[in-house]
C-alpha positions in Angstrom: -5.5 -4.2 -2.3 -5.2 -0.4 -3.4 -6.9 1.0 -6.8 -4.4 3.3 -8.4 -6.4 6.5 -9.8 -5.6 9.8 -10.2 -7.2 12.4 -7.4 -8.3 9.1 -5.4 -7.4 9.5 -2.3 -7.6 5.0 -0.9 -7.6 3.9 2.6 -6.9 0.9 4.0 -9.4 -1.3 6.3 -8.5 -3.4 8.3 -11.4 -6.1 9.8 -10.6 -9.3 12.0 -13.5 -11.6 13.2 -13.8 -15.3 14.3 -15.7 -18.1 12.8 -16.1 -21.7 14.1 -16.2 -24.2 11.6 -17.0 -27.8 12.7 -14.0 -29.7 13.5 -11.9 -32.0 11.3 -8.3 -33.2 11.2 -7.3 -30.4 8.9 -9.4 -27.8 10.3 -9.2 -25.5 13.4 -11.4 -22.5 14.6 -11.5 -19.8 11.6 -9.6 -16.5 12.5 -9.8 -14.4 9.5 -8.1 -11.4 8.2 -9.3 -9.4 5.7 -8.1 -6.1 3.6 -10.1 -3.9 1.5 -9.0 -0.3 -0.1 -12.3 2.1 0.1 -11.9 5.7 -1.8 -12.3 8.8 0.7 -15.7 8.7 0.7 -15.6 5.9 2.6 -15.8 5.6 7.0 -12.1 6.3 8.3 -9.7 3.2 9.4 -11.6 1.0 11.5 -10.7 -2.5 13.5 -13.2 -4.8 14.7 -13.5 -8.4 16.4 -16.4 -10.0 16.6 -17.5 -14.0 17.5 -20.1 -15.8 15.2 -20.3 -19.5 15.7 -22.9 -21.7 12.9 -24.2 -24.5 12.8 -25.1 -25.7 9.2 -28.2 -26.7 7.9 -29.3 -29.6 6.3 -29.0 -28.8 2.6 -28.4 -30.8 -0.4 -25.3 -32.7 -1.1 -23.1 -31.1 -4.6 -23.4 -33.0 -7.0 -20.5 -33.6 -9.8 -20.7 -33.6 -13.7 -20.4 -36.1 -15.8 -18.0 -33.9 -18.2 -14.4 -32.8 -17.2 -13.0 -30.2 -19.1 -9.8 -30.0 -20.8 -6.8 -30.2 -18.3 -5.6 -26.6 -18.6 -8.0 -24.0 -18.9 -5.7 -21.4 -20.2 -4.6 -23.6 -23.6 -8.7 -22.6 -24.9 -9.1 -19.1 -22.8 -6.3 -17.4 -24.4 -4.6 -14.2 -22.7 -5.6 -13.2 -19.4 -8.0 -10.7 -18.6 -6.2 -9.4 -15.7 -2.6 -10.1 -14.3 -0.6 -9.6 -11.7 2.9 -10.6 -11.4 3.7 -9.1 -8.1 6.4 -6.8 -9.0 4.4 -4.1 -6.6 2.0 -4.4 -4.1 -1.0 -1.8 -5.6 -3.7 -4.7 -6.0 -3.6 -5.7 -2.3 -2.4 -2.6 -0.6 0.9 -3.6 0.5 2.9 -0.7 -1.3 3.4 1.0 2.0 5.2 -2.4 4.1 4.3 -5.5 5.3 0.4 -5.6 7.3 0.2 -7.7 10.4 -3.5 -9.3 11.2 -3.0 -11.1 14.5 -0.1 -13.3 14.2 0.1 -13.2 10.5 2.3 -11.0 8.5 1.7 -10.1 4.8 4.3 -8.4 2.0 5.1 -8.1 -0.9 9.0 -8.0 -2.3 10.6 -9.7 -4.9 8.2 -9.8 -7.0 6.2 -11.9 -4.7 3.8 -11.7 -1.8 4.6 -13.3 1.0 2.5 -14.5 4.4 3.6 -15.7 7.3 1.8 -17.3 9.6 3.5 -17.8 13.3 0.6 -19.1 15.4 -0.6 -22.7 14.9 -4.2 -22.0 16.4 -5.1 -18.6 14.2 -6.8 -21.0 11.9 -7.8 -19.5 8.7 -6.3 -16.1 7.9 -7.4 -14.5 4.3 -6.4 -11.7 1.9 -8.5 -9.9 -0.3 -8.2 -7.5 -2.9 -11.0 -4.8 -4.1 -11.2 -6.3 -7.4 -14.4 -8.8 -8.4 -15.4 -11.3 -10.9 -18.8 -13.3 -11.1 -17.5 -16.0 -13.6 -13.9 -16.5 -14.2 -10.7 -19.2 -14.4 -8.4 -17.9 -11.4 -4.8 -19.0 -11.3 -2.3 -18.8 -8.9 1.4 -20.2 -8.4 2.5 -20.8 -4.7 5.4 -21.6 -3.2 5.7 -23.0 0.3 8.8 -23.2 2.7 9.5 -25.4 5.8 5.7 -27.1 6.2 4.4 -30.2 8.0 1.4 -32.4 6.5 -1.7 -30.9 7.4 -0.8 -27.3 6.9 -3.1 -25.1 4.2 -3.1 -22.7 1.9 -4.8 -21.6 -1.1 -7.3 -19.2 -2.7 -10.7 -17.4 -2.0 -13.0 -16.4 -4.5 -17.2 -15.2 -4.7 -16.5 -13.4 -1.2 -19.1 -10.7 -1.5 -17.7 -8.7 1.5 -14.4 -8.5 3.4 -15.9 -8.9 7.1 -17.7 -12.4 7.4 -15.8 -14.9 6.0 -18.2 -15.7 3.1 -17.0 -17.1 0.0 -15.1 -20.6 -1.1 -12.0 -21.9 -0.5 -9.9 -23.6 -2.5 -7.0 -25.6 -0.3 -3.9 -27.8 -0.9 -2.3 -29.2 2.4 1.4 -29.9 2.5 0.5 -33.2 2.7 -0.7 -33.8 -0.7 -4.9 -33.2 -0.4 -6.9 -31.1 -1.6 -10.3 -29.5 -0.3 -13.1 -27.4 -1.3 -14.9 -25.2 1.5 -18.1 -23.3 1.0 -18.8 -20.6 3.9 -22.0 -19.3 3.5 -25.6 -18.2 5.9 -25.8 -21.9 7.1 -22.0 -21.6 8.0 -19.3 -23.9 7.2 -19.8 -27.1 4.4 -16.4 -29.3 3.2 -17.5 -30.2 0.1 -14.6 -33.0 -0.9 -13.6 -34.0 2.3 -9.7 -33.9 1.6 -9.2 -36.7 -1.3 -5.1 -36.9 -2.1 -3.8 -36.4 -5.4 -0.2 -37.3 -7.4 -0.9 -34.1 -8.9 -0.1 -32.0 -6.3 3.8 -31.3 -5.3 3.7 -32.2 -1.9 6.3 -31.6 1.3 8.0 -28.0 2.1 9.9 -26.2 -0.3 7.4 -26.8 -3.1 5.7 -25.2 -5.8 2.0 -25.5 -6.7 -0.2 -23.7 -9.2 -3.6 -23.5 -8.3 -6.5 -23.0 -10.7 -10.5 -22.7 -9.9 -12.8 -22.5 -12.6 -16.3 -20.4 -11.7 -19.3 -20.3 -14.2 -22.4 -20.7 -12.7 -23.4 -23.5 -10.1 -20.2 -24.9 -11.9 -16.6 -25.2 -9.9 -13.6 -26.8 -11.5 -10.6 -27.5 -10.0 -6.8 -27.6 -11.0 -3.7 -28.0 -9.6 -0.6 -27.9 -11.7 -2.5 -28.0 -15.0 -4.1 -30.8 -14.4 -7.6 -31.4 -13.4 -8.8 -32.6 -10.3 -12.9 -32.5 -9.7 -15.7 -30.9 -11.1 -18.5 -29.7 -8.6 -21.8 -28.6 -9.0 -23.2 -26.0 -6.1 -25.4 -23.1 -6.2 -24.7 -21.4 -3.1 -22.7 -18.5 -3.8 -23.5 -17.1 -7.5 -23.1 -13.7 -7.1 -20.5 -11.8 -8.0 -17.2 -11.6 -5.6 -14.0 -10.3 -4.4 -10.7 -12.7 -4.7 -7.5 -13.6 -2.7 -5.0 -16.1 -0.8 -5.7 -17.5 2.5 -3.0 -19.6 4.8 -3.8 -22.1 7.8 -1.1 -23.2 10.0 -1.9 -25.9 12.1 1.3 -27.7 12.8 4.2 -25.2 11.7 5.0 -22.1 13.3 6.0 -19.8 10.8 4.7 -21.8 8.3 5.5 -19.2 5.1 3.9 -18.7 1.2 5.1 -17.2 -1.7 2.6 -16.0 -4.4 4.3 -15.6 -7.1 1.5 -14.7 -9.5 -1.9 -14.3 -10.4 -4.2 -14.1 -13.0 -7.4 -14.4 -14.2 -9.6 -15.2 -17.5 -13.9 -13.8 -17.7 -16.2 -16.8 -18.7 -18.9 -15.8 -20.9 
């Protein structure tokens, strides 16, 4: 999560708050970690904790379209607009060594970033970088190590800060599910309720590719190039910062590999 530019002195920020979301199977009290490169016009190093519990509103159910797209994305977009292969660790400030948040260790090495996750009550623990998109196809490969069923993992996109949480989530489970979180002012909302899918390369020592598509009120989901669910959902627009979150609720030490990332702009 660090901009290389000449003269630009970058600092590192380091935020950690707690969120409650309502409670599921799959889903435990949100403790997030967040990272965010500022230049040096920016407030020095600070660390905060902070407690916000939600309860959401009544607000209308998404609704999906009647018109899935083609199974991979990238087969019509072309080359990507932005890569990363994770040969260094500039785009998420991890040149310098591994960052601990809590219980959870991020690094880069390998040509991967890796997260490790040793607490099974943490809950939710992100990653984001400073770079944004407002419409985009994100793609991601993962690889996980020893897991049990109900662990998570995934991506992050249309967070418009790094503090609060806000933003959706994109999540596989070990177990073979799949789930699409939206965290916004009324709080927490599933919005797929953890449907199962052949698709997805379930058990430890998998890999995974996850894709998201975001145009709009429109959110398309992939995994492995193959489509899963279209959603429609107006809630969170704007434009937003991206990343990688981890949730281990049965497997300390649960670990992920992100192997790369990418991204293509939707006109």
């Amino acid at each position: 999560m660090k901009k290389s530019l000449p003269l630009i002195a970058l600092i590192l920020v380091t935020v950690a708050c707690t969120i409650s979301f309502p409670s599921s199977s799959n889903d435990q009290e949100i403790a997030a970690g967040v990272a965010v490169a500022f230049t040096q016009t920016a407030l020095q190093a600070t660390a905060d904790t902070q407690q916000a519990t939600a309860t959401p509103e009544a607000s209308p159910e998404p609704t999906a379209t009647q018109t899935p797209p083609a199974d991979d994305p990238k087969s019509v977009l072309g080359d990507p607009d932005w890569l990363d292969t994770l040969s260094n660790g500039k785009n998420w400030s991890l040149d310098d060594g591994p960052v601990e948040i809590g219980s959870t260790t991020f690094s880069q090495g390998n040509g991967k970033m890796t997260v490790i996750n040793q607490s099974t009550t943490s809950g939710f623990i992100w990653w984001l970088t400073y770079l944004s998109f407002k419409d985009a196809y994100l793609e991601a490969t993962f690889e996980v190590e020893d897991c049990s069923a109900n662990d998570q993992y995934g991506l992050v996109v249309r967070a418009p800060d790094y503090e609060d949480g806000r933003g959706y989530y994109y999540t596989l489970t070990c177990g073979g599910q799949y789930d699409l979180r939206r965290w916004d002012k009324t709080g927490s909302n599933m919005l797929l309720n953890y449907p199962s899918s052949n698709a997805i390369n379930s058990g430890s020592n998998q890999t995974n590719t996850l894709g998201i598509w975001v145009k709009g009120s429109v959110i398309r989901l992939y995994v492995n190039n193959q489509f899963l669910t279209e959603i429609n959902d107006g809630s969170l627009t704007a434009e937003g910062h991206f990343g990688l979150f981890i949730n281990s609720t049965q497997t300390p030490g649960f670990t992920i590999h992100m192997d790369e990332i990418a991204y293509w702009l939707l006109d």
